[in-house]
C-alpha positions in Angstrom: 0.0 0.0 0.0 0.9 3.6 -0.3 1.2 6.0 2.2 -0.2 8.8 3.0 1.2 11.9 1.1 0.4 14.4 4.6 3.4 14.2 6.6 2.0 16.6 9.3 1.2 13.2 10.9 5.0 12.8 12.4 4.8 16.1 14.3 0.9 15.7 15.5 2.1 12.3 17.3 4.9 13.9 19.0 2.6 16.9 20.4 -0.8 14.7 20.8 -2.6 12.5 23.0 -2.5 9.1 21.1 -4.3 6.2 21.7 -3.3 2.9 20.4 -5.2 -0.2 18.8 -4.7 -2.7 15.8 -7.6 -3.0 13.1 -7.3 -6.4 10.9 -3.1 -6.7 11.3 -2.8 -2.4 11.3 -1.3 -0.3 14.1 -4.0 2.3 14.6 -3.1 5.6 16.5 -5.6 7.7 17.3 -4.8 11.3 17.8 -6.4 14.1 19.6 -4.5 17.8 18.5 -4.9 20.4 21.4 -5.3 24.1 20.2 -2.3 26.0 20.9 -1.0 29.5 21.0 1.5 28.3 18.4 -0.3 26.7 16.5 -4.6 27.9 17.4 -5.2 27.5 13.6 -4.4 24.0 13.4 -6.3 22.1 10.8 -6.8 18.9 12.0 -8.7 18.1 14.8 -8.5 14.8 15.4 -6.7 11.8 13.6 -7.4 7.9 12.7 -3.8 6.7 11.5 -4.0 3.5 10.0 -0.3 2.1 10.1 1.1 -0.6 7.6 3.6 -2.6 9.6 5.4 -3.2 6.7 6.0 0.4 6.1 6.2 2.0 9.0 3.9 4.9 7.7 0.3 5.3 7.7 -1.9 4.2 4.6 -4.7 5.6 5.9 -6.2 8.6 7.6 -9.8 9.5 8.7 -9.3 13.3 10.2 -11.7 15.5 11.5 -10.6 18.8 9.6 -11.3 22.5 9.7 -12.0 24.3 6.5 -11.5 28.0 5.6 -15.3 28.6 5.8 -15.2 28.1 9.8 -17.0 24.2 9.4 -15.8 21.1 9.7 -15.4 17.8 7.6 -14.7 14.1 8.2 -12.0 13.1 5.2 -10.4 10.0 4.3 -7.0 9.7 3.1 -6.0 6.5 1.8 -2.6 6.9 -0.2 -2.6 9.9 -2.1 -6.6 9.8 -2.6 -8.6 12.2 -0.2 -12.2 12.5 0.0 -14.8 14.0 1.9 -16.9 12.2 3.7 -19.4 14.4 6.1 -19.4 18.2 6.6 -20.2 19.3 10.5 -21.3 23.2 11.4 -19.7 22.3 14.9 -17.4 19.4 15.2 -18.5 16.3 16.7 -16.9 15.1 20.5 -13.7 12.5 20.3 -16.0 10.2 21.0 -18.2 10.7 18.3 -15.2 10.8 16.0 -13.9 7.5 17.4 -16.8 5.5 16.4 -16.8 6.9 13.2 -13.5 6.9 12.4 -12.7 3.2 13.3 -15.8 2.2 11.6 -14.6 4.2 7.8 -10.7 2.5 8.7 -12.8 -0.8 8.7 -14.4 -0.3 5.8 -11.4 0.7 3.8 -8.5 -1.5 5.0 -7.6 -4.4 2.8 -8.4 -7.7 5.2 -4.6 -8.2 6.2 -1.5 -5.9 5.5 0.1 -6.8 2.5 4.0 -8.0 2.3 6.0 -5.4 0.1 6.7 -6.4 -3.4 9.8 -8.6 -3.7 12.6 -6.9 -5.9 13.6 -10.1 -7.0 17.1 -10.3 -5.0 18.0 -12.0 -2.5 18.6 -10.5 1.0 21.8 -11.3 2.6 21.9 -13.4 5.8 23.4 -11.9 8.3 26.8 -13.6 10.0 27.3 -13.3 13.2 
């Protein structure tokens, strides 16, 4: 799979509440962006991260974004492909987001993680 072309992700997990589960083989974090002086603008308020173990990097991202306009929407990233998929006038509690979030990672996520593609050389064993 591809990941996500966002990297804002790597900063938001140093500076958020995460909570941590695993959906069908996929390390899920689950991210919670406090309002800051720095940064009051932000424009995510909460995160789904959907983790490929293979990759280290998230695949997949349900957010709960602000938009210019002063509303909010629930996108989905999955690789470079974003869509919209609910607009709120006020945004809905972690909670709320939670339930919907793991349900659209469900939905999307392929059954199992799958192996990178082999280059066709062999790896090198290790001597010790």
């Amino acid at each position: 799979m591809e990941p996500i072309s966002d990297l804002t992700w790597i900063r938001q997990l140093s500076l958020s509440s995460v909570e941590r589960l695993s959906i069908k083989g996929f390390g899920i974090a689950l991210v919670s962006i406090p309002t800051t002086p720095l940064h009051h603008e932000e424009r995510f308020k909460y995160r789904l991260l959907a983790f490929d173990p293979w990759l280290g990097k998230p695949v997949l991202s349900v957010d709960l974004e602000s938009d210019i306009l002063g509303g909010f929407c629930l996108a989905l990233q999955l690789g470079r492909e974003h869509r919209i998929l609910a607009r709120y006038d006020s945004p809905p509690s972690l909670p709320e987001f939670r339930e919907r979030a793991l349900a659209e990672a469900e939905a999307a996520l392929p059954q199992a993680p799958l192996p990178p593609p082999s280059t066709g050389r062999a790896r090198k064993r290790r001597q010790d």
